[in-house]
PQR file of N, CA, C, O and H, with PARSE charges and radii, in Angstrom:
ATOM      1  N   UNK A   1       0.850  -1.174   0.000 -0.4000 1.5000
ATOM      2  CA  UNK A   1       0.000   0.000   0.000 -0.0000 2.0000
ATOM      3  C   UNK A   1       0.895   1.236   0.000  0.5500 1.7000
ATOM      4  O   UNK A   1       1.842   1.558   0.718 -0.5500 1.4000
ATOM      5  N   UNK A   2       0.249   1.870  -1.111 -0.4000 1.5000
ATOM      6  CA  UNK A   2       1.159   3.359  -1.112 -0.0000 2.0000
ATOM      7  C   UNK A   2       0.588   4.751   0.228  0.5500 1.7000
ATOM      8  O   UNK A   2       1.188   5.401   1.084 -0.5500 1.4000
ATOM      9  H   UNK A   2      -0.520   1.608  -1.694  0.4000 1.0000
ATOM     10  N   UNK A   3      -0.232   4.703  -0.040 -0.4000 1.5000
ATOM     11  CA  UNK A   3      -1.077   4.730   1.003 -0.0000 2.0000
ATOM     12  C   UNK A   3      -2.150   5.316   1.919  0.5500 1.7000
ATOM     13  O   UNK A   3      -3.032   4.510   1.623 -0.5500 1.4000
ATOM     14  H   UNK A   3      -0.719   4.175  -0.735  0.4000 1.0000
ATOM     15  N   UNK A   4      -2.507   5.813   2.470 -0.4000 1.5000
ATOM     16  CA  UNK A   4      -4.159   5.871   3.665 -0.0000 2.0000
ATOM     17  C   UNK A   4      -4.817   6.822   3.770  0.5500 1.7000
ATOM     18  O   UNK A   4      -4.228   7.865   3.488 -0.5500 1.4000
ATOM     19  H   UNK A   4      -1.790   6.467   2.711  0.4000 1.0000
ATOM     20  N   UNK A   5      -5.837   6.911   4.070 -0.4000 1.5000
ATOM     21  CA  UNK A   5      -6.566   8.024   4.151 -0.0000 2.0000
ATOM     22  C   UNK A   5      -7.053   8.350   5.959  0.5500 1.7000
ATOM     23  O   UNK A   5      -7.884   8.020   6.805 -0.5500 1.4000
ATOM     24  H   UNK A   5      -6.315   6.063   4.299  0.4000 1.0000
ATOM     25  N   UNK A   6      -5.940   9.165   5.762 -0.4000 1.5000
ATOM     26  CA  UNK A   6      -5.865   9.129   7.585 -0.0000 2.0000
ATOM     27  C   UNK A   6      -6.751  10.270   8.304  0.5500 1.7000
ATOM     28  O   UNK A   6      -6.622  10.673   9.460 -0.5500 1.4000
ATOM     29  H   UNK A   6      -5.265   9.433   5.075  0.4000 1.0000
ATOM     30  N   UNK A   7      -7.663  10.683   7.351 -0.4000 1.5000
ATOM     31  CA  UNK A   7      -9.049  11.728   7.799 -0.0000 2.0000
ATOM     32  C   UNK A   7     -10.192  12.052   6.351  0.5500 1.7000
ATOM     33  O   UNK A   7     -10.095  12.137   5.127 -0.5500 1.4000
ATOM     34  H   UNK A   7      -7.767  10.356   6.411  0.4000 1.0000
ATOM     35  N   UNK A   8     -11.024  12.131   7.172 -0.4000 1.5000
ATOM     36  CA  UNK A   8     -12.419  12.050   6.457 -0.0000 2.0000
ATOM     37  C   UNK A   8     -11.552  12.925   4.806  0.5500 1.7000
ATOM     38  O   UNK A   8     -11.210  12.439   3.728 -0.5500 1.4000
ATOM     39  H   UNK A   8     -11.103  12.062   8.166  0.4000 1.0000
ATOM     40  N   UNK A   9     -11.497  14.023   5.234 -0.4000 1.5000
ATOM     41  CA  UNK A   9     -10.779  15.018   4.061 -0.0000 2.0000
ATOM     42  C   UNK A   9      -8.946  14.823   4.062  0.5500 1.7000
ATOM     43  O   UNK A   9      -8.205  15.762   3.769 -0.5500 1.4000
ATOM     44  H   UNK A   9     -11.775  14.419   6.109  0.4000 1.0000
ATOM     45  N   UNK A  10      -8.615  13.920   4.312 -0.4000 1.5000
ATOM     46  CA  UNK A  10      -6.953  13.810   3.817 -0.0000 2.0000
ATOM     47  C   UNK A  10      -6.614  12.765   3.486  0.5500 1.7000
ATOM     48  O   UNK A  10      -7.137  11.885   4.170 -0.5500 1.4000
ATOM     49  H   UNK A  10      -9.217  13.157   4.549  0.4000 1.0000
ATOM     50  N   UNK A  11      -5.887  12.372   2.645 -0.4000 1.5000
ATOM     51  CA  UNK A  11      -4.832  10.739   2.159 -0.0000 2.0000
ATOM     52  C   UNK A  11      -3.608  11.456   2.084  0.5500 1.7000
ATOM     53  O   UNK A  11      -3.364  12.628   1.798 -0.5500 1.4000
ATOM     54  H   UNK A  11      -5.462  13.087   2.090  0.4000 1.0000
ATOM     55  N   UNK A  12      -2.601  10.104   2.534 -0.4000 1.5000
ATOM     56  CA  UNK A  12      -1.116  10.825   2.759 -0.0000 2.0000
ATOM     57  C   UNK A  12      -0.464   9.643   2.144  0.5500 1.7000
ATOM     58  O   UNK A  12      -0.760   8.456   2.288 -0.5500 1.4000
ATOM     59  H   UNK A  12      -2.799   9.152   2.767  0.4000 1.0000
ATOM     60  N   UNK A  13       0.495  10.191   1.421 -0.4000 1.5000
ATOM     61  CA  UNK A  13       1.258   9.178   0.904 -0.0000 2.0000
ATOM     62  C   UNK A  13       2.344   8.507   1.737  0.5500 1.7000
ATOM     63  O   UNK A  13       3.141   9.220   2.346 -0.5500 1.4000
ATOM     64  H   UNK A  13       0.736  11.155   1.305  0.4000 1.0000
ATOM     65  N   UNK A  14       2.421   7.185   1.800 -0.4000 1.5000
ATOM     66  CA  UNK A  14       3.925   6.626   2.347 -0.0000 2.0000
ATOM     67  C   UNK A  14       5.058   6.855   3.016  0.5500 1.7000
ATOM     68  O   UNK A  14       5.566   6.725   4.130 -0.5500 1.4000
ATOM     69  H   UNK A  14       1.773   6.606   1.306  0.4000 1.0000
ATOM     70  N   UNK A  15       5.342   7.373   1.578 -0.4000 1.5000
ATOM     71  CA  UNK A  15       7.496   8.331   1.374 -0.0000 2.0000
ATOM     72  C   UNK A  15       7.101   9.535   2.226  0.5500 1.7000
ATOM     73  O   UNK A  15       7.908  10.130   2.939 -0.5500 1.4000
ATOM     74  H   UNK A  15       4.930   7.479   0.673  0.4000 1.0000
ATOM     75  N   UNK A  16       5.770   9.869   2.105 -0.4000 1.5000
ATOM     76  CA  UNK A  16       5.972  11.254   2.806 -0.0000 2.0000
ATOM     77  C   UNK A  16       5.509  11.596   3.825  0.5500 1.7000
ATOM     78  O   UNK A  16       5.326  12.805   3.962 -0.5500 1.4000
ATOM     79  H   UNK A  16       5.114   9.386   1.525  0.4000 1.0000
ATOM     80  N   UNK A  17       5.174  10.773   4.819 -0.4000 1.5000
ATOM     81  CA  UNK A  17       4.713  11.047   6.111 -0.0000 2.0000
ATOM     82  C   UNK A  17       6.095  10.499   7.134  0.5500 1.7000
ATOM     83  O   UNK A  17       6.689   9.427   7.028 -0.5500 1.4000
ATOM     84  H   UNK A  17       5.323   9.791   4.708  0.4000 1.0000
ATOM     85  N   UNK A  18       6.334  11.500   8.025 -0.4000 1.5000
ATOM     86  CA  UNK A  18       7.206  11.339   8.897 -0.0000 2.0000
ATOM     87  C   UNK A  18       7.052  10.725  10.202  0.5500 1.7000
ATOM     88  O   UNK A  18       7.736   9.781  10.597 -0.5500 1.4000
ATOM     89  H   UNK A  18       5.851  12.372   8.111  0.4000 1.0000
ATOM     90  N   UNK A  19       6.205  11.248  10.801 -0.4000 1.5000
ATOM     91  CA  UNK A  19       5.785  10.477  12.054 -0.0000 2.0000
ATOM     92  C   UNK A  19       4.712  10.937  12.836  0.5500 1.7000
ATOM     93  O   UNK A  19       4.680  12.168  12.844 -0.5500 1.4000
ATOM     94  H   UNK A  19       5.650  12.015  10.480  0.4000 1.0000
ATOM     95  N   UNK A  20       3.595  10.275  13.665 -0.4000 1.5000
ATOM     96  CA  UNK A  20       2.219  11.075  13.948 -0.0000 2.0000
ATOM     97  C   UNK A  20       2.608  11.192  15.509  0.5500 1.7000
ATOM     98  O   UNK A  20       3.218  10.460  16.290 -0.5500 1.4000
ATOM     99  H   UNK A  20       3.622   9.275  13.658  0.4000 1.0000
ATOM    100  N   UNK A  21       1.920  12.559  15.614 -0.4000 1.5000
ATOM    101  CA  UNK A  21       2.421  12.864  17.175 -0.0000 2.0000
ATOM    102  C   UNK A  21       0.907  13.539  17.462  0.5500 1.7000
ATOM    103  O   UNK A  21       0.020  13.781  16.643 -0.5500 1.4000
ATOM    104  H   UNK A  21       1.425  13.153  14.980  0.4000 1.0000
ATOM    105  N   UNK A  22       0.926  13.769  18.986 -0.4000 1.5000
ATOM    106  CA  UNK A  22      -0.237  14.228  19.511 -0.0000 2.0000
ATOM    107  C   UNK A  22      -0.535  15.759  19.286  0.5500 1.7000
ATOM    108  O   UNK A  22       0.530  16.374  19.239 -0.5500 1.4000
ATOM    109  H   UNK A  22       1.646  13.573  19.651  0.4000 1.0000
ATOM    110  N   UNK A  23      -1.178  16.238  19.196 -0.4000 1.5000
ATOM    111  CA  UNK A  23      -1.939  17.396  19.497 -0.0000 2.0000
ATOM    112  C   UNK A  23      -2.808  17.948  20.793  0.5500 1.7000
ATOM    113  O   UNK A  23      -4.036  17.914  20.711 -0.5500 1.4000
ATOM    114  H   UNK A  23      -2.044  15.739  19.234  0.4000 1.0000
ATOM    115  N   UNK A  24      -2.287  18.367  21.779 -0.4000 1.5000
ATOM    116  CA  UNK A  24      -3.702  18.262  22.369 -0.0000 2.0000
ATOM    117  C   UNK A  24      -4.369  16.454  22.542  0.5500 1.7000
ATOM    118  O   UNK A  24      -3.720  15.427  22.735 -0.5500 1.4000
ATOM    119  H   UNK A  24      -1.290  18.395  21.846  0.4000 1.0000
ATOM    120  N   UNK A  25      -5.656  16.610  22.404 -0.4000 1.5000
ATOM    121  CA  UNK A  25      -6.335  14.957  22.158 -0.0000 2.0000
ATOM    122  C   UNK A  25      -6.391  14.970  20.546  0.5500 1.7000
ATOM    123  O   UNK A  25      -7.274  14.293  20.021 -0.5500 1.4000
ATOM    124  H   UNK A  25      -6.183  17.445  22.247  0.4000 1.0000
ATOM    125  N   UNK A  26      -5.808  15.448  20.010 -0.4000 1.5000
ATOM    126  CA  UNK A  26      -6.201  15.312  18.478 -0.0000 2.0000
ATOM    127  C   UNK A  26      -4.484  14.564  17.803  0.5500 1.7000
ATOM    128  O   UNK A  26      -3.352  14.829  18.210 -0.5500 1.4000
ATOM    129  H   UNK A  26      -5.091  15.998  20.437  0.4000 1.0000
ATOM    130  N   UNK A  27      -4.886  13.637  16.724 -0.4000 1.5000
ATOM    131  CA  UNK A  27      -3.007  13.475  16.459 -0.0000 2.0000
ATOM    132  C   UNK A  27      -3.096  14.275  14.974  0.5500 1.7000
ATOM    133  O   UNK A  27      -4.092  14.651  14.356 -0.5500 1.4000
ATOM    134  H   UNK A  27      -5.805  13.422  16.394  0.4000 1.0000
ATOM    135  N   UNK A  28      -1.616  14.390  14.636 -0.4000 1.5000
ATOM    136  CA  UNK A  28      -1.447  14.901  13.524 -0.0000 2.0000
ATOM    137  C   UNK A  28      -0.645  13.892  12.909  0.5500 1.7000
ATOM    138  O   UNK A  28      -0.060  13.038  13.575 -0.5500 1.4000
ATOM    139  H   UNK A  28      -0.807  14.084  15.139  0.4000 1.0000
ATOM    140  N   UNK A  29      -0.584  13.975  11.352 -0.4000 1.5000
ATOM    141  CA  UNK A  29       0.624  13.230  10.829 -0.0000 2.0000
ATOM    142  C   UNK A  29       1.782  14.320  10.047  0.5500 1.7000
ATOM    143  O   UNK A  29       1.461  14.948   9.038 -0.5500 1.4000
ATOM    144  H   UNK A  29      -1.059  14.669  10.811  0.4000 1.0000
ATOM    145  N   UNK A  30       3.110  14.427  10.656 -0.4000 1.5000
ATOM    146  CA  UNK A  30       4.004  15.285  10.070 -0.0000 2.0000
ATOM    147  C   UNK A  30       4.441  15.151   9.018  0.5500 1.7000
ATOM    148  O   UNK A  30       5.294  14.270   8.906 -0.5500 1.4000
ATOM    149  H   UNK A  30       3.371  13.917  11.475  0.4000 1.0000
ATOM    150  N   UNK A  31       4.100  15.869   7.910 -0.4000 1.5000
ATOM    151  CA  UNK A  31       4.863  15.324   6.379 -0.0000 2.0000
ATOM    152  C   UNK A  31       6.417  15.945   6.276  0.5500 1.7000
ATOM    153  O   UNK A  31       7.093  16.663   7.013 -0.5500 1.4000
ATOM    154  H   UNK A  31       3.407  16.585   8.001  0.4000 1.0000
ATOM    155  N   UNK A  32       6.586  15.443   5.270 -0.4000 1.5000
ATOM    156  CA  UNK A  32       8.054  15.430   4.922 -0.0000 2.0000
ATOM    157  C   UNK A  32       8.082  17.237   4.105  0.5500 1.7000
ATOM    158  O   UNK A  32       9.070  17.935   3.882 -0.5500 1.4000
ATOM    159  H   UNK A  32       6.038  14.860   4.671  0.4000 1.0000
ATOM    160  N   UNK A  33       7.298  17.398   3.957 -0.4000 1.5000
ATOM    161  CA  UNK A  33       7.330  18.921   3.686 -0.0000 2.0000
ATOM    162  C   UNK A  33       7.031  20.327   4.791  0.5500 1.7000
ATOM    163  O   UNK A  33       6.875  21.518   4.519 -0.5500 1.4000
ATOM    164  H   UNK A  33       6.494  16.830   4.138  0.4000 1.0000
ATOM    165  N   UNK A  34       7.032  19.788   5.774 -0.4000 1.5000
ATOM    166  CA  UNK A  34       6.412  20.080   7.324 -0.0000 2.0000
ATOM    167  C   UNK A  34       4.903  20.652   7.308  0.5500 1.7000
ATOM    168  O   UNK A  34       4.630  21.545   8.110 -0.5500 1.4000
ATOM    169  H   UNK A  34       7.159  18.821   5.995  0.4000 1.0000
ATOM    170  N   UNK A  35       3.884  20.158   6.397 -0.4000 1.5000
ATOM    171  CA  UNK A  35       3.038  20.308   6.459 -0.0000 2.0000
ATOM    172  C   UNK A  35       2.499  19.295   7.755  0.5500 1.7000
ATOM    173  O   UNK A  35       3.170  18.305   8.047 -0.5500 1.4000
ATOM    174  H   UNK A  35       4.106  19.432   5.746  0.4000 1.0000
ATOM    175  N   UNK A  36       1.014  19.683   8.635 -0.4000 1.5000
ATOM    176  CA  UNK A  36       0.403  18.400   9.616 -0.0000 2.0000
ATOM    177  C   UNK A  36      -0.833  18.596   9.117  0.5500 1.7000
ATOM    178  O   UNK A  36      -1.397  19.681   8.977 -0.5500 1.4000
ATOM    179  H   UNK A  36       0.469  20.487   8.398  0.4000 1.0000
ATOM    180  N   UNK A  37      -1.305  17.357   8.810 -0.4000 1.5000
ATOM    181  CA  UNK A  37      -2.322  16.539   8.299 -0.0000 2.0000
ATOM    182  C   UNK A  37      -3.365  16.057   9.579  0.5500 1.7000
ATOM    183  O   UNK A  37      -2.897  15.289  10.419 -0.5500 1.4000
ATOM    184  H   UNK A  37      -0.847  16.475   8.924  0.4000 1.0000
ATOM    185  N   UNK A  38      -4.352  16.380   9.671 -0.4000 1.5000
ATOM    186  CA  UNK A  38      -4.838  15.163  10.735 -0.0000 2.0000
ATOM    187  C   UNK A  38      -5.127  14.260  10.439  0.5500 1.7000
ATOM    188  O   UNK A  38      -5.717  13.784   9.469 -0.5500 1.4000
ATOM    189  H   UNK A  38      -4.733  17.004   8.988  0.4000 1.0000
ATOM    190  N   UNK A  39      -4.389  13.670  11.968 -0.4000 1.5000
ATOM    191  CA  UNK A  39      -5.532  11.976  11.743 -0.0000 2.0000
ATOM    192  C   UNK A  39      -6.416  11.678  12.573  0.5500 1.7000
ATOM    193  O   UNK A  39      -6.083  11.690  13.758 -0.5500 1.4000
ATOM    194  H   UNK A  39      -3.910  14.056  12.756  0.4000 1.0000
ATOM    195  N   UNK A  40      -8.288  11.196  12.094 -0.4000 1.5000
ATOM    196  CA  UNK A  40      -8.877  11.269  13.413 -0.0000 2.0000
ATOM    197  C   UNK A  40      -8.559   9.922  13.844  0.5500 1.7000
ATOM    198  O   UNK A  40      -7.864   9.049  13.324 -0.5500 1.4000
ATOM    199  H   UNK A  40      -8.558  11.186  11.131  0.4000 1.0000
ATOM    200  N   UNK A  41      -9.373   9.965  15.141 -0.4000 1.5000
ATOM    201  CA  UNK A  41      -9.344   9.445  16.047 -0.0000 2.0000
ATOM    202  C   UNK A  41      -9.755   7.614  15.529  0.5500 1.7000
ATOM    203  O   UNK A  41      -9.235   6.543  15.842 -0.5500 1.4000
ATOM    204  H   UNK A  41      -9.937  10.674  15.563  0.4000 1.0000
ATOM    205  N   UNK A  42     -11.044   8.015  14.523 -0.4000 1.5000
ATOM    206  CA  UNK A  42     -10.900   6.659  14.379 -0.0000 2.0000
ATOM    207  C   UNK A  42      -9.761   5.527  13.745  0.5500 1.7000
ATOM    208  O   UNK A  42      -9.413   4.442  14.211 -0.5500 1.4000
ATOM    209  H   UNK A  42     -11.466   8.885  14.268  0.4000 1.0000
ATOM    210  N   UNK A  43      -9.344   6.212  12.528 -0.4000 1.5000
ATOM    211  CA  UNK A  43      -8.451   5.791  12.177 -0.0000 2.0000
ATOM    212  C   UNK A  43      -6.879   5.886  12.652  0.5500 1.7000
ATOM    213  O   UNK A  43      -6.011   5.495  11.873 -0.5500 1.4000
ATOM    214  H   UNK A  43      -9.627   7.093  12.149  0.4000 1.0000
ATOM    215  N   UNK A  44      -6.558   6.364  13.827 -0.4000 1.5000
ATOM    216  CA  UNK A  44      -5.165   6.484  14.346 -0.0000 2.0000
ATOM    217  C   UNK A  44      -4.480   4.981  14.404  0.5500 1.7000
ATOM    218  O   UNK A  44      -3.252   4.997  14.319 -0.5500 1.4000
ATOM    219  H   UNK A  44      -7.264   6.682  14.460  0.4000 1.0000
ATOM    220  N   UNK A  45      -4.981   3.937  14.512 -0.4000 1.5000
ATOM    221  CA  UNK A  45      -4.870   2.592  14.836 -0.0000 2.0000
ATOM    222  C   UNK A  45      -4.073   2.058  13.635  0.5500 1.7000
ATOM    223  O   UNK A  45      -2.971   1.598  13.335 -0.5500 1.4000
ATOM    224  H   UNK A  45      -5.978   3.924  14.581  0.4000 1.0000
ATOM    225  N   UNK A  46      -5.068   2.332  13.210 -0.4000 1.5000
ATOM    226  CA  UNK A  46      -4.593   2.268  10.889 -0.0000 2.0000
ATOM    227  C   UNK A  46      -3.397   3.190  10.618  0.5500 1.7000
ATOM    228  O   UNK A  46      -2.483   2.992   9.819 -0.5500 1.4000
ATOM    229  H   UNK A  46      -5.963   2.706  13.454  0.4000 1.0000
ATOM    230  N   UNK A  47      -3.542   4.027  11.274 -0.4000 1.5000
ATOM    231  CA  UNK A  47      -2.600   4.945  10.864 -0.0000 2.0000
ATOM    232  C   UNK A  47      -0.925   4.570  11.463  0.5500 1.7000
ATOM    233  O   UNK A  47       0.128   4.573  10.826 -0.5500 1.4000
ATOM    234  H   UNK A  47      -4.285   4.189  11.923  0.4000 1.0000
ATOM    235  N   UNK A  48      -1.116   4.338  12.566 -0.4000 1.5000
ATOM    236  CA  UNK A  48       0.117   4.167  13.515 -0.0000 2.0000
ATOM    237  C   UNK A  48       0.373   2.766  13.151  0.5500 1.7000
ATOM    238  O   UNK A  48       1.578   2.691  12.912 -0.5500 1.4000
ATOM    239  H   UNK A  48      -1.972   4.336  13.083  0.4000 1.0000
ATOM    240  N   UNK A  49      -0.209   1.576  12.988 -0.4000 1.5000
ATOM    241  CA  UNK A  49       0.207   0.211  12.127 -0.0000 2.0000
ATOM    242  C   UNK A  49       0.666   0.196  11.099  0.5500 1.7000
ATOM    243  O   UNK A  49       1.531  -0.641  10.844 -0.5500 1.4000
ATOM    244  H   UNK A  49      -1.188   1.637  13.182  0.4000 1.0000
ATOM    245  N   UNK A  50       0.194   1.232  10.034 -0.4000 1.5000
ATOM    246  CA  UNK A  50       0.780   1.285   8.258 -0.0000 2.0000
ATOM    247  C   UNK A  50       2.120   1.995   8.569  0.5500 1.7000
ATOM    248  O   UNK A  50       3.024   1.774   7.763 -0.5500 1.4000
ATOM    249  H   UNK A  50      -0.509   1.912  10.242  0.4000 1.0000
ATOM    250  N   UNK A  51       2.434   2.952   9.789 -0.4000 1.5000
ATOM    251  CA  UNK A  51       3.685   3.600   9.656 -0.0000 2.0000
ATOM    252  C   UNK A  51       4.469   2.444   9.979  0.5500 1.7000
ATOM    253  O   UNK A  51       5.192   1.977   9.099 -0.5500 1.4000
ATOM    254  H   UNK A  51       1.700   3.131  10.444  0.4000 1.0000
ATOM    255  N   UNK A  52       4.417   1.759  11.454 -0.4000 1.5000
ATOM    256  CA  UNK A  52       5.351   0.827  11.639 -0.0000 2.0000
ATOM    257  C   UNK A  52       5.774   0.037  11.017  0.5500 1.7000
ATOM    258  O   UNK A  52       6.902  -0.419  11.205 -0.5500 1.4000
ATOM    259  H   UNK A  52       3.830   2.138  12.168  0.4000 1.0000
ATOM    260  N   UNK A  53       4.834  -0.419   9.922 -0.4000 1.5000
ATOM    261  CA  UNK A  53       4.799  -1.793   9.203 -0.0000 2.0000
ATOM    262  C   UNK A  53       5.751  -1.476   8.276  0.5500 1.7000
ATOM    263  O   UNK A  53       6.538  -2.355   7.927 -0.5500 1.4000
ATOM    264  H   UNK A  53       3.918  -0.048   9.769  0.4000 1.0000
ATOM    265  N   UNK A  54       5.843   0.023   7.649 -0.4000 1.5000
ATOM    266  CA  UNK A  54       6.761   0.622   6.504 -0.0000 2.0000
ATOM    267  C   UNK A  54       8.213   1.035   7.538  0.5500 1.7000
ATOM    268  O   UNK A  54       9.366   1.181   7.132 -0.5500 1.4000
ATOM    269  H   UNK A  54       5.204   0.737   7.933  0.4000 1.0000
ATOM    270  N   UNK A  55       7.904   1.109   8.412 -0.4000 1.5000
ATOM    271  CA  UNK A  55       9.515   1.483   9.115 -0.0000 2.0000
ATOM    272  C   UNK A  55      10.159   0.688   9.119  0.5500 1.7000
ATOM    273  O   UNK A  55      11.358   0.857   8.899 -0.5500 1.4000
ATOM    274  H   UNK A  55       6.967   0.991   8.741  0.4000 1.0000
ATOM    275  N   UNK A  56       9.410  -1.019   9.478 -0.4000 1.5000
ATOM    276  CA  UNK A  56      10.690  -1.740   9.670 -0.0000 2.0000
ATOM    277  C   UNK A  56      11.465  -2.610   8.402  0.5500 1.7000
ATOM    278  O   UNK A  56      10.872  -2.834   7.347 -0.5500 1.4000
ATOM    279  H   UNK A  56       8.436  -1.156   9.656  0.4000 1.0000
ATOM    280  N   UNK A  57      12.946  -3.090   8.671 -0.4000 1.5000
ATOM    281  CA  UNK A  57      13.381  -3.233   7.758 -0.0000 2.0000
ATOM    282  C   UNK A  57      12.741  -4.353   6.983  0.5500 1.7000
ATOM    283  O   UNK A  57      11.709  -4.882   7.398 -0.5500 1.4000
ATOM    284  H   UNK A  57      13.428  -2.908   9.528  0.4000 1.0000
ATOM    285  N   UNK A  58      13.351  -4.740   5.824 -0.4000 1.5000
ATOM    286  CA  UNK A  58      12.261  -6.304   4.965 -0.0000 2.0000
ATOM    287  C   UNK A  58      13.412  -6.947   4.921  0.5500 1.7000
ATOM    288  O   UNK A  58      13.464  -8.087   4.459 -0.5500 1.4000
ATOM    289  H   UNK A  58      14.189  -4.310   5.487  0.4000 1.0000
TER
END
């Protein structure tokens, strides 16, 4: 998967998401352009599994 749609109104690609950190109760995902994206709440689960899964080595 290239990859997710980590809020109702956002999809983030792969290569370019850096790492999701908190907000407040809200998370964000940091892109590689220092733009932050949110991610809600439902999908943080999805979100924080597709990063790890791409971090580690193959």
């Amino acid at each position: 998967m290239e990859g997710v749609q980590c809020h109702r109104s956002h999809w983030v690609r792969l290569k370019h998401c850096r790492r999701i950190s908190s907000c407040g109760s809200a998370y964000v995902c940091e892109m590689s352009n220092g733009d932050a994206v949110p991610v809600s709440r439902r999908r943080y689960a999805l979100v924080r599994e597709w990063l790890n899964r791409a971090s580690r080595p193959t």
